[in-house]
N, C-alpha and C positions, 0 to 999 in steps of 0.2 A: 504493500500500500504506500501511496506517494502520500510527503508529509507537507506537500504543496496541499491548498483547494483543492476541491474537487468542482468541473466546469459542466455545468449543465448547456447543452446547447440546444436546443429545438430546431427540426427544419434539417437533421443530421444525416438524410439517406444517401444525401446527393449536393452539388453545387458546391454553392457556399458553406454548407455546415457540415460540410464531409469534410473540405480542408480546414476548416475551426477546428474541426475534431480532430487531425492531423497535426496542425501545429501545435494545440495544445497540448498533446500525447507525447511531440517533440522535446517539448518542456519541460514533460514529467508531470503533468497532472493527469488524476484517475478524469474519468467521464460518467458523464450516463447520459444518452443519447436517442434524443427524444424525433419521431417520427413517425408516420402511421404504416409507413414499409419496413414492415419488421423484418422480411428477409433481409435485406439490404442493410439493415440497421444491422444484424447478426454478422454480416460477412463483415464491415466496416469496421465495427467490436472486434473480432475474431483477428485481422489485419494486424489494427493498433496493439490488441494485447501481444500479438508478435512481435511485431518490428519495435516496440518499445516498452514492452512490459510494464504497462501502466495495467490498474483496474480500467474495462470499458464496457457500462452496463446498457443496453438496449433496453429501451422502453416506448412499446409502442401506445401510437396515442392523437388522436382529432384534436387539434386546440381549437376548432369550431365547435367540438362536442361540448357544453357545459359540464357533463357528468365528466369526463374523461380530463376537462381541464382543471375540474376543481382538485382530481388525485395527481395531476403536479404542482399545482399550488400548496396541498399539503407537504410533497416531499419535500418543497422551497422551506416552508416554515419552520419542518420539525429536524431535520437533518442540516446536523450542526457541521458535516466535512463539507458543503457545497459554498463556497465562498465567491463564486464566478459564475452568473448565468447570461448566455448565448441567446437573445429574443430576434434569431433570424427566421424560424417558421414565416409563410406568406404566400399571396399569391396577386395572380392579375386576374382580368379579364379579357375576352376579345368583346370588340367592339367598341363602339363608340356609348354615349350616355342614351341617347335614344334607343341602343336595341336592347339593352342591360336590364332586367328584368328584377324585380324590388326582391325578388328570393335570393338573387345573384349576390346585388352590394349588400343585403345584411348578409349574407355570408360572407363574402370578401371582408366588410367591417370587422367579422367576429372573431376571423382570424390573425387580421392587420393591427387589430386596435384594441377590443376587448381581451384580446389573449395576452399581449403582451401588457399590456397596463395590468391586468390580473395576475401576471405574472412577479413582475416587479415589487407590485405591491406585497406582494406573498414572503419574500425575500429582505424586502428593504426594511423593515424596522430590526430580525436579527442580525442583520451588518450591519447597521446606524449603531445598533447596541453594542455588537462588537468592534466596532472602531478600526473596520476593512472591512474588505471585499469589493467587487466591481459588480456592475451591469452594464451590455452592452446592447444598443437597440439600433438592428438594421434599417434603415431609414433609403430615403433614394433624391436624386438631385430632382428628381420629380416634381417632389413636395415644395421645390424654390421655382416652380415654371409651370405655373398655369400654360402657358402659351404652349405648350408639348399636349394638352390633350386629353389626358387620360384622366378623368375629372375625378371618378372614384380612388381611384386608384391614389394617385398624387395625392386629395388630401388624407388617405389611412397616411402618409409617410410625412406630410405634415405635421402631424399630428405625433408622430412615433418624434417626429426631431422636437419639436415644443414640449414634448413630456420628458425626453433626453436632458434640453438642457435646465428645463425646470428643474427636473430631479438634481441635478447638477449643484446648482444654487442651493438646493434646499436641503440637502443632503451629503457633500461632497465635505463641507466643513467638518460634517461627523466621520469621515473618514472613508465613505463609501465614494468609490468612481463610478461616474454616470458618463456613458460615451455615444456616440451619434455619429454614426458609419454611414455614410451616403454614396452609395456607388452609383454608377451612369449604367449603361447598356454593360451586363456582364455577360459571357458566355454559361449561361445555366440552363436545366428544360423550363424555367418559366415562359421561354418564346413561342416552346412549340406549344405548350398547353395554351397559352394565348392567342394563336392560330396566328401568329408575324414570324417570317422570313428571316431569323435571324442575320445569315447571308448578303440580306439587301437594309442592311444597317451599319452605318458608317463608326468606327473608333470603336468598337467591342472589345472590352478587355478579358482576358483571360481570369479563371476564378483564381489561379495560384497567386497572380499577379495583386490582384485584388485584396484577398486576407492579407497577405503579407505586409499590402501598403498598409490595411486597417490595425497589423497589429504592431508597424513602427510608431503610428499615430492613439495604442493603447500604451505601450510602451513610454510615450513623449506626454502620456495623459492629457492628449487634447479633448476639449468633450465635444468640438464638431468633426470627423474625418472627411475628408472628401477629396479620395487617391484617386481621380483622375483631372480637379483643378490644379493646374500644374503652377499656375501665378498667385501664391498664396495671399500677397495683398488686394486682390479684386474680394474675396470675402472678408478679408478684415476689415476693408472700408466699408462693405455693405452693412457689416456686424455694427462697425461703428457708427455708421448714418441711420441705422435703428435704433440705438441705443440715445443717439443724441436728441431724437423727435419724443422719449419718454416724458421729459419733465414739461413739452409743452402738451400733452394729453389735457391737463388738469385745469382745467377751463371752463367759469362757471356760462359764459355765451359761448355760442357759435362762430367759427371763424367771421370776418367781414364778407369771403365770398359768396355767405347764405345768407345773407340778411338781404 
């Protein structure tokens, strides 16, 4: 047994969370590795506990199911070795907002949004309390570009990056890391399950390529990552042109342009 954390990842069959799973095993932390393709989940386990003789426990599991999501919420809560949880589970859809059927985006929501928030929350008061541990929440350059489209979609990642760096603030001071991964077009099957051409999409990064940048930027404790802006001051100035319009929010009239 590694005397690291142990990393919970979600979303662990394939992609992104199969190299999470990897680097972290690198590392020398145990796993438990959460997915609803248990096969896949068993080869990936079965792999890691070779090539690096870490613990790697498969657990399969819907994080759109309520029942199913609330038995890793528990394990979050009561299992004192899990110091590091992975909130990359997710998905898309095809189509645009018109063809998108209201059964579709509460599901896409439930597992973008309500899982991961359920998740977090499940975890974060025993790190706060123990003064460590991280969470990390997969987010996407989406959720900063309405003008891309994908309206559901973008805002679940919206939403995952505002709760990232909330938690950040609210929490980081107790000792907990709150981090906010934002990748572009990555090579994962989210494209074919969302019926787009991967192929005929321009700058696709590799998944290897990708963790690795996410976990120099866990590593360097930033709480926004985003390994494919290559000009790191184009977001600092934006971070800082938000931050600067705060203190004029607080306004008992209307600007002059509404009157």
């Amino acid at each position: 047994m590694s005397t690291l954390p142990t990393v919970v990842i979600t979303g662990a069959s394939t992609g992104i969370g199969a190299v999470y799973a990897d680097r972290f095993a690198r590392r020398g932390h145990d796993l438990i590795l959460v997915a609803r393709d248990l096969a896949r989940l068993q080869a990936l386990a079965e792999r890691l506990r070779a090539d690096y003789g870490v613990a790697a426990e498969p657990l399969q599991a819907d994080l759109a199911d309520p029942a199913q999501l609330a038995g890793l919420e528990r394990l979050l809560r009561d299992d004192a070795r899990i110091g590091v949880l992975v909130n990359n589970a997710g998905a898309t859809l095809p189509g645009g907002f018109l063809e998108q059927t209201p059964e579709q985006t509460a599901q896409l929501i439930a597992l973008n949004v309500t899982a991961p928030t359920r998740l977090a929350a499940a975890i974060a008061p025993r790190l706060a309390a123990a003064g460590s541990g991280a969470i990390v929440n997969l987010a996407s350059v989406v959720g900063l570009a309405p003008e891309f489209g994908m309206s559901v979609y973008g805002a679940t990642k919206a939403f995952v990056q505002y709760l990232s760096q909330s938690l950040q603030g609210e929490i980081g001071g107790k000792g907990v890391y709150v981090q906010a991964v934002l990748p572009a077009a990555t090579r994962t099957e989210i494209w074919e399950r969302s019926g787009r051409d991967v192929a005929q999409i321009p700058g696709v990064m590799e998944v290897d390529a990708l963790v690795d940048a996410a976990l120099a930027g866990f590593d360097r404790r930033e709480a926004v990552t985003i390994p494919p802006l290559h000009d790191e001051s184009l977001w600092q100035a934006a971070d800082a042109a938000r931050k600067a319009m705060l203190p004029h929010y607080s306004q008992s009239q209307p600007a002059p342009r509404y009157l």
